[in-house]
C-alpha positions in Angstrom: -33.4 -17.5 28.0 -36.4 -17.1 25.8 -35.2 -14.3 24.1 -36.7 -13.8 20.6 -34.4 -11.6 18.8 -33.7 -10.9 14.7 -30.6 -12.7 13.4 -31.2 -12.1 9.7 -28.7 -10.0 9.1 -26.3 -12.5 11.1 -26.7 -15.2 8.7 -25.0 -15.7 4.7 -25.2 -18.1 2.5 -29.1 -18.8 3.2 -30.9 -22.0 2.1 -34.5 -22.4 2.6 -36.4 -25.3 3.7 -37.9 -26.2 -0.1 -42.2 -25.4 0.1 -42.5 -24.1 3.4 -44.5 -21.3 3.8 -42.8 -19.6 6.7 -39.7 -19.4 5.1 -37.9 -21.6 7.3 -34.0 -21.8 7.3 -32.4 -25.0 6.3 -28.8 -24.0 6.3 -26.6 -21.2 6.1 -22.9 -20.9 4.9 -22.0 -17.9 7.0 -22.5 -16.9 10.1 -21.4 -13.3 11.5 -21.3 -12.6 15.4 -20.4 -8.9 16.7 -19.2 -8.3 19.8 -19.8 -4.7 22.0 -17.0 -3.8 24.4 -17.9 -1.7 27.3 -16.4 1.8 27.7 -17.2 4.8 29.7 -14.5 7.4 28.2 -11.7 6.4 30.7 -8.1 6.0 29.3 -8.2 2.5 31.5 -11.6 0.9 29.3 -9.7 1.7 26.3 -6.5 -0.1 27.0 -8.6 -2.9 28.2 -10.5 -3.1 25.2 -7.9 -2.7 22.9 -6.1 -5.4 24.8 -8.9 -7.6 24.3 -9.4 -7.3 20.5 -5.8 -8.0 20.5 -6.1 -11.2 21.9 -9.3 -11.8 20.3 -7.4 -11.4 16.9 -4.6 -13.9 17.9 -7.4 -16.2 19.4 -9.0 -16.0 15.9 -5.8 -16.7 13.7 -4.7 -19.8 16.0 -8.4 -21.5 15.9 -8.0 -20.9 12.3 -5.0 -22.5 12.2 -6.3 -25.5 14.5 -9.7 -26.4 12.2 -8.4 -25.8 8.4 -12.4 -26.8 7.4 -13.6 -23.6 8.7 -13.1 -19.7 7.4 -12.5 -17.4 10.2 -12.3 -13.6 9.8 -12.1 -11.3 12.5 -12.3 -7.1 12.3 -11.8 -5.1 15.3 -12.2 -1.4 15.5 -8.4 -0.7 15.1 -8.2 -3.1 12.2 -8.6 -0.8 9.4 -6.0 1.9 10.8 -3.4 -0.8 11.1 -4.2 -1.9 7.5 -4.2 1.6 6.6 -1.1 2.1 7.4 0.3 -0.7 6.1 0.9 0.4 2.4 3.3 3.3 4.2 5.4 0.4 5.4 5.0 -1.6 2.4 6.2 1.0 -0.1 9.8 1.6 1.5 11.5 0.3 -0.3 9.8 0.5 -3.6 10.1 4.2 -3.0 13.7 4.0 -3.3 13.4 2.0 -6.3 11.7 4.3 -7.9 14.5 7.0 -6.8 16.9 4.9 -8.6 14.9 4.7 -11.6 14.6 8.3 -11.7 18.1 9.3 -11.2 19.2 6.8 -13.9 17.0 8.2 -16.4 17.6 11.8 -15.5 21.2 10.8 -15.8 21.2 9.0 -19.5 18.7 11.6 -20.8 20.9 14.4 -19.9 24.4 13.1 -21.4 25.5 13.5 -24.7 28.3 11.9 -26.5 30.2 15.2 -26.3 32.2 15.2 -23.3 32.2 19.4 -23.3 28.6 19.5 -23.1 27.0 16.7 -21.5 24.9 17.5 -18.1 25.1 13.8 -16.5 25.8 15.7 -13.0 23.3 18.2 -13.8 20.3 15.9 -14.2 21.4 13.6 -11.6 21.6 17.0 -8.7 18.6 18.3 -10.1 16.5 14.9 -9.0 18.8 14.7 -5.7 17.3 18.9 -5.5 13.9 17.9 -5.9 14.5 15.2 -2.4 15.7 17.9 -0.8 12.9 19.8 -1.0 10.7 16.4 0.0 12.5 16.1 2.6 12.8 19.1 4.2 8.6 19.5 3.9 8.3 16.3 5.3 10.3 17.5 8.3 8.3 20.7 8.6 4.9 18.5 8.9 6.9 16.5 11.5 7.7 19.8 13.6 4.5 21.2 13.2 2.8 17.8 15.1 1.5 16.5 11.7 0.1 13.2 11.7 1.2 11.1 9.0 -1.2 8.7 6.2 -0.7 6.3 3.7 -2.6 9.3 1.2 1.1 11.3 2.0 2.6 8.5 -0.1 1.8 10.3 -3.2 3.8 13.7 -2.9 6.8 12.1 -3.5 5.6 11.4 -7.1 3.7 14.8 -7.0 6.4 16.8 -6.0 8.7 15.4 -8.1 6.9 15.1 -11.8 6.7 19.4 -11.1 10.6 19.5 -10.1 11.9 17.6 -12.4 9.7 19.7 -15.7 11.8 22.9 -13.7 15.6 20.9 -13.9 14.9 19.8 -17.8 14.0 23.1 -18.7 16.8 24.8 -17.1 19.2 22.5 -19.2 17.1 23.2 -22.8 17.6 27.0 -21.8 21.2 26.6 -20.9 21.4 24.4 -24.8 19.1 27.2 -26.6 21.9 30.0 -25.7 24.8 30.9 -27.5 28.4 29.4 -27.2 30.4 32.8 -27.8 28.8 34.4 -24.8 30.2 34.6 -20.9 29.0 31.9 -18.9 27.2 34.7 -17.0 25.0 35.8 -19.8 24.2 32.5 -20.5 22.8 31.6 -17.3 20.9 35.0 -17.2 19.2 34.3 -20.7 18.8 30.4 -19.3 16.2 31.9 -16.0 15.1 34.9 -18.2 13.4 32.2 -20.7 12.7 29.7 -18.4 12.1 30.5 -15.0 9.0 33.2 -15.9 6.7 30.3 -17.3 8.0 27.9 -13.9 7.2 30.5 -11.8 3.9 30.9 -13.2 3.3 27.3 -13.1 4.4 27.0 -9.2 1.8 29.7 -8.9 -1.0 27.3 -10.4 0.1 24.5 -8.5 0.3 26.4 -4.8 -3.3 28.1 -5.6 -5.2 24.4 -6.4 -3.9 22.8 -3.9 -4.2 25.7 -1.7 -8.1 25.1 -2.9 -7.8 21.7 -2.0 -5.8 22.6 2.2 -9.1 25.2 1.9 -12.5 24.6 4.3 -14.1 24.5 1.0 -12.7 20.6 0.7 -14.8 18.2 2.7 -12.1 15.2 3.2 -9.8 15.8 5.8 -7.3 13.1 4.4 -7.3 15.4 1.3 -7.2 18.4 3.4 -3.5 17.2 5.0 -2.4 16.5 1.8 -3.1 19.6 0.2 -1.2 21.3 2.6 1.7 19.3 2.2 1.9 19.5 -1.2 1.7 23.2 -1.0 4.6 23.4 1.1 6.5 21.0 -0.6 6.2 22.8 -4.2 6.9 26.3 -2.6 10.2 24.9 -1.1 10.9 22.7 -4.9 10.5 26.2 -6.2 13.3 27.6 -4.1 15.5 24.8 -3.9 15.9 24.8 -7.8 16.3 28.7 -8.3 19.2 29.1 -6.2 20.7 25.3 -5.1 20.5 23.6 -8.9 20.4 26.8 -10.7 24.3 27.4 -8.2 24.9 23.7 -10.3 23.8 25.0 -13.4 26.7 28.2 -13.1 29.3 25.6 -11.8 28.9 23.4 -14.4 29.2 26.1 -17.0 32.2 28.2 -15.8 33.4 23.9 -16.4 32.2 24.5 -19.6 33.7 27.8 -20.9 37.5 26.5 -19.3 36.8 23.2 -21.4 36.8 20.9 -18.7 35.7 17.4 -18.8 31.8 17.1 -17.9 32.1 14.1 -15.9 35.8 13.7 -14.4 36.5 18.0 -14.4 39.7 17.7 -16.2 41.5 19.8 -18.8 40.1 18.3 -22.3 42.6 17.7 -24.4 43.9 19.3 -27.9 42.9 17.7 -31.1 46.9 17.2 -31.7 47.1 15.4 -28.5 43.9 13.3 -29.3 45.3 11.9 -32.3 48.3 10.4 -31.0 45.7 8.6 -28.0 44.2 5.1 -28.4 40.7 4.9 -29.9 39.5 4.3 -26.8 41.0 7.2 -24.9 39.3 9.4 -28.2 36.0 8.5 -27.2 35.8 8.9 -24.2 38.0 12.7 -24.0 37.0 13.9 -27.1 34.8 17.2 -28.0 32.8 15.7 -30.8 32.7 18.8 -32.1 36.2 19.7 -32.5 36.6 19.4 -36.1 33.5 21.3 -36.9 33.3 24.0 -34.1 33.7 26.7 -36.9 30.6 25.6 -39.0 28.3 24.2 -36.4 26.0 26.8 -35.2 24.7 25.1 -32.3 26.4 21.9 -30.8 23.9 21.1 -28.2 21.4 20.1 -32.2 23.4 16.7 -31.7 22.0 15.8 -27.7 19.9 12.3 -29.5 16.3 13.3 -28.3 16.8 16.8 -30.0 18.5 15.2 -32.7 15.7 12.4 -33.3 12.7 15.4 -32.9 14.5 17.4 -35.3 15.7 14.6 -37.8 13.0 12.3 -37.7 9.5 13.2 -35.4 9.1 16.7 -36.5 8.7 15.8 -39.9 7.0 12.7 -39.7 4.0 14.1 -37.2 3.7 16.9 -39.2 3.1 15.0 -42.8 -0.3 15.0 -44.5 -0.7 11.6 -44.7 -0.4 10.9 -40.7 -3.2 13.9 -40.0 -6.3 12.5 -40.9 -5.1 9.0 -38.3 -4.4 11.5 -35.7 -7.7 13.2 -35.8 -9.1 9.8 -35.5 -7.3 8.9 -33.0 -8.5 11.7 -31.0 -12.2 11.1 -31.7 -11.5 7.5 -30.3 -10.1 9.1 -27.4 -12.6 11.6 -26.8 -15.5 9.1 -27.1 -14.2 6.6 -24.9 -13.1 9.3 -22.3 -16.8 10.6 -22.0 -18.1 7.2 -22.0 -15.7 6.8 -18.8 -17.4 10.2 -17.4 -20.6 8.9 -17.4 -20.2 6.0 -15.5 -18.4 7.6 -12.6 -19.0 5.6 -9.6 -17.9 7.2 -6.1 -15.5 5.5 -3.6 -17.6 4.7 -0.8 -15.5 0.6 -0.5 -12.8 1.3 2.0 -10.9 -1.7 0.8 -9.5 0.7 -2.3 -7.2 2.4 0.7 -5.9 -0.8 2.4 -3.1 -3.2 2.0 -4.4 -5.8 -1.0 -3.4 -8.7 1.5 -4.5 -7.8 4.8 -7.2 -9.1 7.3 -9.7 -6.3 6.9 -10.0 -6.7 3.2 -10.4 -10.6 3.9 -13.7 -9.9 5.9 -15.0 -7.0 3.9 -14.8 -9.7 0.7 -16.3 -12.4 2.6 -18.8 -9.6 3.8 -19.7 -8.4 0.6 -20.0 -11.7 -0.9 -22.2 -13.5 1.8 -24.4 -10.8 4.1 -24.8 -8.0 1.0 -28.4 -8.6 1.5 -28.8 -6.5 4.4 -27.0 -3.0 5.7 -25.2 -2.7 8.5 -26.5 -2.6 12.0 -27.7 1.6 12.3 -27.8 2.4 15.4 -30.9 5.0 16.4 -30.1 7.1 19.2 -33.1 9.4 20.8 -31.1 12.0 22.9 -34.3 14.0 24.4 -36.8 13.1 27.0 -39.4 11.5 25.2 -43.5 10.7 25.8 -43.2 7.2 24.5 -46.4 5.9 26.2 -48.0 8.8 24.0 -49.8 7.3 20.8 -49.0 10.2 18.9 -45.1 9.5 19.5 -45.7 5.6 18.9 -46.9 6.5 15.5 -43.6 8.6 14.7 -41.0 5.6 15.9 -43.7 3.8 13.8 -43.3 5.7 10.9 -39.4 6.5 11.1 -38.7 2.8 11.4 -41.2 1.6 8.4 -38.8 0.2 5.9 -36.2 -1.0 8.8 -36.3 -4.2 10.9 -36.3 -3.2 14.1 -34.5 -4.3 16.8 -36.3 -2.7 19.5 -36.8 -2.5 23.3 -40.0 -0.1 22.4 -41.7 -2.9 20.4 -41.0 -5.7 22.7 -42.5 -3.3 25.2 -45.7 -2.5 23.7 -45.8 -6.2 22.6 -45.1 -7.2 26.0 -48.3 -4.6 27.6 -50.6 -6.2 24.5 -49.5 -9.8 25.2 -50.1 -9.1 28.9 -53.2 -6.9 29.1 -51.7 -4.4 30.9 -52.5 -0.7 30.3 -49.9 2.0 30.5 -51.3 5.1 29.2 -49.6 7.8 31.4 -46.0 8.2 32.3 -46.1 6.9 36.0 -47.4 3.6 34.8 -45.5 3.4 31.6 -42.2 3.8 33.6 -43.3 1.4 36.4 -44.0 -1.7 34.3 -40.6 -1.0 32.5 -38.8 -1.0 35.3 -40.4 -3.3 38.0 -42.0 -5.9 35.4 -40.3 -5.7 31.8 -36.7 -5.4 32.3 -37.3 -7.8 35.1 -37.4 -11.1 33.0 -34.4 -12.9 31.1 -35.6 -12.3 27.7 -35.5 -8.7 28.4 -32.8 -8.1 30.6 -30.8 -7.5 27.6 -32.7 -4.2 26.6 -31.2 -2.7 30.1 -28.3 -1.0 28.2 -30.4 0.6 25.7 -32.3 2.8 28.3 -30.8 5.6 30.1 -33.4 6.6 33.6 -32.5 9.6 35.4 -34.6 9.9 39.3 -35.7 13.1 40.4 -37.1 12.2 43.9 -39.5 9.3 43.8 -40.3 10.1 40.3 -38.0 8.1 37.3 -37.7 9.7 33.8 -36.6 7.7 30.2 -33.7 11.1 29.0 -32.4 8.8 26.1 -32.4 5.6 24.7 -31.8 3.7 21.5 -32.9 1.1 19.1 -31.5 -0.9 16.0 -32.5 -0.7 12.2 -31.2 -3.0 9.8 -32.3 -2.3 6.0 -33.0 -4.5 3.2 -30.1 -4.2 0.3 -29.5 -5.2 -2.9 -25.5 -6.2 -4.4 -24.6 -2.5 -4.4 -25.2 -1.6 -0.7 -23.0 0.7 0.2 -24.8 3.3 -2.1 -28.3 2.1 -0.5 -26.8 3.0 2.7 -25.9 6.1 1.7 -29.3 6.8 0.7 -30.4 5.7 3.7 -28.4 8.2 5.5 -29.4 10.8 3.3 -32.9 10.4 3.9 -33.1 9.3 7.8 -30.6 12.7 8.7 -32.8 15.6 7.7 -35.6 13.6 9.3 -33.8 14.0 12.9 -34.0 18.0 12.3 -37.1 18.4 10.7 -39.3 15.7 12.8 -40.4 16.3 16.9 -38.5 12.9 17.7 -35.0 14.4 18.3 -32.3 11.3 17.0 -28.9 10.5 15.5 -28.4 7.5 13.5 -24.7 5.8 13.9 -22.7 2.7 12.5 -18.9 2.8 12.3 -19.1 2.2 8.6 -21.0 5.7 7.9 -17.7 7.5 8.9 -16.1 6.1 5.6 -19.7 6.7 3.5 -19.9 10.2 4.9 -16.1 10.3 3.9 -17.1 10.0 0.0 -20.8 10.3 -0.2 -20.0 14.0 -1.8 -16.4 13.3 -3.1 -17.7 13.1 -6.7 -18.2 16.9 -6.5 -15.3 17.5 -4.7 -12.8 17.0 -8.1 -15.2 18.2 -10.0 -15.6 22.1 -8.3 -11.6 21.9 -7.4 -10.9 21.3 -10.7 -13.6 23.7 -12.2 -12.1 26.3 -9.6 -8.4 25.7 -10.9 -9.9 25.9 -14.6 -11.1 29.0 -13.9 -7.9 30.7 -12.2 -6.1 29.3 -14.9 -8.7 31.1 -17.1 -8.2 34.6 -15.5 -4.5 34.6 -14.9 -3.3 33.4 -18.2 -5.8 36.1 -19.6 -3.9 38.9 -17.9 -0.5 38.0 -17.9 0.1 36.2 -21.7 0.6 38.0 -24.7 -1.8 36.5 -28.0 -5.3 35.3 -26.2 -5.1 32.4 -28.4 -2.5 31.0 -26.2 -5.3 31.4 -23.5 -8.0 29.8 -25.3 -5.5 26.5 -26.1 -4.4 25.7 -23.0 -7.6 25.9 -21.4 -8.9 23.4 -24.0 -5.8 21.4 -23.9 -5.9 21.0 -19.7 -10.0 20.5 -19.6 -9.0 17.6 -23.2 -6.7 15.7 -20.5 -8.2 16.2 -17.1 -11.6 14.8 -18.9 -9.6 12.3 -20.5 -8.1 11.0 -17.2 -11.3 11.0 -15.3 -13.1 9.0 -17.8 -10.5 6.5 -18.9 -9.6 5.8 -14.9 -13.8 5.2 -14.5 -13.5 2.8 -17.5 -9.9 1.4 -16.0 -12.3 0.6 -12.9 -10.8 3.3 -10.7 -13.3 5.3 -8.3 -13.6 8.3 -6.9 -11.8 7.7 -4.1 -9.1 9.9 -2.3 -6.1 9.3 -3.9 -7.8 9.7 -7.4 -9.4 13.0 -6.4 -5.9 14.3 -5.5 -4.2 12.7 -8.6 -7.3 14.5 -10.5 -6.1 17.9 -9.3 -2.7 17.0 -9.8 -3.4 16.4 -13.7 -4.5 19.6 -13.9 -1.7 21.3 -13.0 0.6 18.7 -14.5 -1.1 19.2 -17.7 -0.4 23.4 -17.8 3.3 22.6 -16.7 3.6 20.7 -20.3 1.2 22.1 -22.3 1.8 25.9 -21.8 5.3 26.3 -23.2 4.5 24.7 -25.9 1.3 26.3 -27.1 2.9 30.2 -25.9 6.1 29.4 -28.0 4.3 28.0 -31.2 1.2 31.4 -30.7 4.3 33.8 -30.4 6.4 32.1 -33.1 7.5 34.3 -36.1 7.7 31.2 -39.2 6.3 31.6 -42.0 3.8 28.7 -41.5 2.0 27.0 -38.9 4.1 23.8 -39.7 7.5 25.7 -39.3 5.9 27.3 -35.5 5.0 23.9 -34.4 8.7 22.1 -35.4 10.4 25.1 -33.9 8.2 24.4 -30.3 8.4 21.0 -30.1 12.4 21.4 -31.0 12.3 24.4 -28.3 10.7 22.5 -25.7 10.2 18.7 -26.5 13.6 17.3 -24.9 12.1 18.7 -21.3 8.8 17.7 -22.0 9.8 14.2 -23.1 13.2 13.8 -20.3 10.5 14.9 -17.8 7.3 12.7 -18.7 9.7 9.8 -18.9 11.4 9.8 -16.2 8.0 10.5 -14.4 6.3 7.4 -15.9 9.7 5.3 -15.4 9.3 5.5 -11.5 5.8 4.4 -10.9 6.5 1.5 -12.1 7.7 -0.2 -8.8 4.1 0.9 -7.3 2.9 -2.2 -9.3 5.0 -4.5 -6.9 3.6 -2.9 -4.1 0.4 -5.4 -2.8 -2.0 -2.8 -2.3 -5.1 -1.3 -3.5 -3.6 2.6 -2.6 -0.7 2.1 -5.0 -2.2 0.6 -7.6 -4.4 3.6 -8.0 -2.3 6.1 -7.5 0.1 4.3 -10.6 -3.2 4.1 -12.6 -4.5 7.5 -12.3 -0.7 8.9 -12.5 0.0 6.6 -15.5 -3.4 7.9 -17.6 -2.2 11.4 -16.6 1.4 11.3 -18.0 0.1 9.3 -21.0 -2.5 11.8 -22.1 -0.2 14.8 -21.0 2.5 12.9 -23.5 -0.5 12.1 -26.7 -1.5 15.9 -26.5 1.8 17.5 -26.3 3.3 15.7 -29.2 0.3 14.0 -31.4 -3.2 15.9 -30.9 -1.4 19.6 -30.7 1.0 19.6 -33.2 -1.5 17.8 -35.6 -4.4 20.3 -34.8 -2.2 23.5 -34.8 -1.1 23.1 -38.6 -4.9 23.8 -39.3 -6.6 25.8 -36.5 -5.9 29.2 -35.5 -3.6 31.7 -34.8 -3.0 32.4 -38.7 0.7 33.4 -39.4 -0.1 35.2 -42.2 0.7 38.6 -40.6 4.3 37.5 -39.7 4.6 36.9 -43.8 3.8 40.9 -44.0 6.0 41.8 -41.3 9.1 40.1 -42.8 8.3 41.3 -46.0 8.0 44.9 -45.0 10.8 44.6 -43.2 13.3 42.9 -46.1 11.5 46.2 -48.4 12.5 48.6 -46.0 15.8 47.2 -45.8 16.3 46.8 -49.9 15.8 50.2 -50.3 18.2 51.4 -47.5 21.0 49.4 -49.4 20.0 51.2 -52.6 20.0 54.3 -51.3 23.6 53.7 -49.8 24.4 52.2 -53.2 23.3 55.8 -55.3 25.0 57.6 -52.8 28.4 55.8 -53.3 28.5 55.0 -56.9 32.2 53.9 -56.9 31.2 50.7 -54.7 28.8 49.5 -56.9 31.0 47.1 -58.3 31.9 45.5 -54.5 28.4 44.7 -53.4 
């Protein structure tokens, strides 16, 4: 029809005629064709357009079958929310298999050879507590009209690294109490040392992610998520205190009567025993029977105390292993800030969506082959305009420099030049438009991109648009971004009132600012941290640790998941807020036992925290590392992020809690050189009581 159109953008793969000077095209190995469907806002367009990309799609995959020598991709605008959602359906089952894994290691961790106290049942209802609690939040968002997202997949793993650190260290309180007391005073020293510090750490968690549900966050996605992780920990909070810590009394009433851990029956007396098959021993026997009178505290022999006490304790604490570990942390620190500086955001939508599915086929093909130019933008005028004004020529003009143009108002004025016709007030702009431009095939097209209202006899232009496309380099997405950045406060400051649109901005709005978003929840979460644990610990120093500790592993994650080729993406700004508080649930018992501990030396404080609260830290951490490992058999790009930003933050949680803090306590304050005096004051004061008693009763001299 004559029509003389740009189609640059249209065509990958470009080869040039070889020496011609106009830069003619010889060939092309791509060729991309969009299609506009027409919709006025009614319920009955939509169907019929979403019935037609249906068909379209299926068109697409049969042709593709039919001709094997040609590549066809197809993307329609419900393309990317099916693919979306496609890692939901995807994960099932792998969610389950990480269940599995998780119960069986709660399980093992929690037995002990000692068939009085072994806790199999007790780790295996405290996971089974923790889905409870999933559960029933995940029915509340149903209730409450929530929609659901492939970003929800994540509590499950959230939810559950924070339960679980709450079950373990129930079950090292209920081991650190004493055997001759009631069952009932063991269960009440059990929540008095245990339940302050994961109540305080519940706290933590509902006020970041509270941050994060806040208007302060800018991605709605994250926003939903938040909230659901808010509700799920304030439900995993009460599940445990009174459904698992009800377990934790049943199962030691079980105890006191002496009543087999796993089948609840009477265990046996050593007479009895000995007259049993070897096999029948083993499996009903104490273990502790023969030396119950000397053993001051059974529960020493569970094998992960046992090996910390025996083996790690001493080893991580020797003189020869320090200077590695400090290197080990400058290695660690220096690669973690190289990571940090080369944080790139996550403005590629394929990082969401199934690895497999059609949308990341075109967006690779896409990337590879028409990178050289931006997408189509559209630019929308939305005001009555004078557009045969040359004042307002020169602003289109100017706001389009740097764009090709796709343009009904060029082709005009081209069209009045070419012609020699002269339209220099409104009545004769308007009347070539209509009755002389519009009129031929070549232009006809334009006709949608014009919007006339008629007041009488007189016609007015009240919007109208045009098309920009931009010249990119390989990374276009953030050129985009730039160009929206720059075009945006043009359309408030400039007289030409406009809006600038493609599909594809929705997704670069989305994370044009997300790699401030971690950054200020996090710094926000710091500083909370900061404050509370300034008012409500006991030695400051305890403060001043774990704030270096949890900003030492939140950098850490952030810049070994840039270097791990991770962006900033949605799932890795919530897994960066969930390291935060994942980091105080494991690093604050530790550093406020070993700050409040009364040894002689730092070595002794450090052996007595990490015997006092390694077992949880380590059950816990494992277990939570255990199940994501089924994310990696999941085929998309969601799940493998979520396992590699969840993986860095359980391994550095793990490398601080028992390498870089025990190592760097034995020679950095708190001194415990004041608890020497104390005890020594104390053991005077009492040596001199004795001798007084012994003066004053000179006949028992020869007794003491």
């Amino acid at each position: 029809d004559g029509r003389n159109t740009f189609i640059g953008h249209q065509l990958g793969g470009v080869v040039e005629v070889p020496n011609s000077k106009d830069q003619r095209v010889k060939s092309a190995r791509a060729i991309q064709i969009t299609y506009y469907l027409q919709t006025y806002g009614s319920a009955t367009q939509d169907l019929i357009g979403e019935k037609w990309e249906n068909e379209f799609c299926k068109l697409m995959r049969k042709l593709q079958e039919e001709h094997q020598d040609l590549q066809l991709y197809s993307l329609a605008s419900f393309s990317l929310w099916r693919d979306f959602h496609k890692t939901s359906i995807l994960a099932r089952s792998k969610v389950l298999v990480s269940l599995v894994l998780i119960l069986t290691t709660a399980t093992l961790s929690s037995s002990m050879k000692d068939c009085l106290r072994s806790k199999p049942f007790l780790g295996l209802l405290g996971v089974l507590t923790v889905c409870i609690s999933i559960i029933t939040a995940a029915g509340i968002f149903f209730i409450t009209d929530g929609k659901y997202n492939s970003t929800l997949l994540g509590i499950p793993f959230f939810a559950m690294g924070h339960g679980t650190k709450g079950v373990f260290e129930l079950l090292s309180g209920w081991r650190r109490t004493k055997e001759n007391l009631p069952f009932k005073d063991r269960i009440a020293d059990a929540y008095s040392d245990v339940m302050v510090t994961y109540t305080m750490t519940s706290s933590l968690y509902f006020i970041t992610f509270g941050m994060g549900a806040s208007p302060f966050t800018n991605i709605e996605a994250v926003k939903v998520f938040c909230q659901n992780m808010c509700v799920s920990i304030l439900l995993n909070y009460f599940y445990i205190f009174s459904f698992f810590g009800s377990c934790l009394v049943f199962a030691g009433q079980l105890e006191q009567n002496r009543y087999h851990s796993i089948f609840c029956c009477k265990i046996p007396s050593a007479e009895y025993l000995d007259r049993k098959p070897v096999w029948f021993q083993t499996v009903m026997s104490d273990g502790h029977q023969q030396t119950s009178h000397h053993e001051t505290n059974p529960y020493q022999h569970h094998f992960i105390q046992h090996f910390l006490r025996e083996h790690y304790n001493e080893w991580i604490t020797n003189i020869y292993v320090k200077p590695f570990v400090v290197i080990l942390y400058l290695i660690y620190a220096s690669f973690s800030f190289m990571g940090c500086l080369q944080i790139s955001d996550g403005a590629n939508i394929i990082n969401l969506l199934a690895s497999d599915s059609p949308s990341v086929s075109y967006a690779m093909v896409q990337q590879k082959y028409f990178s050289n130019y931006s997408p189509v933008i559209g630019f929308y005028v939305y005001e009555p305009l004078e557009y045969w004004n040359s004042s307002v020529q020169e602003d289109l003009r100017r706001l389009c420099s740097g764009f090709t143009a796709v343009s009904w108002v060029e082709q005009y004025y081209q069209f009045l030049k070419v012609s020699n016709i002269s339209a220099n007030n409104k009545s004769d702009f308007i009347s070539v438009l209509q009755s002389a431009f519009l009129k031929k095939p070549e232009f006809q097209h334009f006709r949608n991109d014009i919007i006339f209202s008629k007041a009488g006899d007189e016609s007015n232009i009240i919007a109208s648009r045009l098309y920009l496309v931009a010249r990119t380099s390989r990374d276009k997405q953030k050129e985009v971004i730039e160009v929206l950045e720059k075009l945006r406060p043009l359309s408030l400051s400039k007289s030409i009132r406009f809006i600038v649109f493609n599909p594809s901005f929705v997704f670069m709005d989305h994370y044009s600012l997300s790699v401030t978003v971690p950054v200020l929840i996090a710094g926000f979460g710091v500083l909370l941290v900061l404050i509370l644990t300034f008012f409500l610990v006991i030695h400051p120093l305890g403060n001043f640790w774990l704030i270096l500790s949890v900003t030492s592993i939140e950098l850490g994650v952030l810049g070994l998941m840039t270097l791990w080729n991770v962006d900033m993406d949605c799932i890795s700004i919530l897994c960066l807020i969930y390291t935060l508080n994942f980091a105080i649930d494991h690093c604050a018992p530790l550093l406020y036992t070993f700050v409040l501990a009364t040894e002689h030396t730092r070595t002794q404080c450090i052996k007595s925290s990490l015997q006092e609260h390694g077992t949880a830290i380590l059950q816990n951490v494992t277990s939570f590392l255990i199940g994501l490992v089924p994310l990696l058999f999941v085929p998309s790009n969601l799940t493998f992020t979520l396992f590699k930003c969840l993986l860095l933050t359980g391994g550095c949680t793990l490398l601080h809690c028992f390498v870089i803090l025990p190592v760097f306590l034995t020679f950095f304050p708190p001194s415990k050189k004041h608890h020497k005096k104390k005890k020594r004051a104390k053991r005077k004061e009492r040596e001199e009581i004795e001798c007084i008693e012994i003066q004053e009763n000179p006949d028992h001299v020869t007794t003491v």
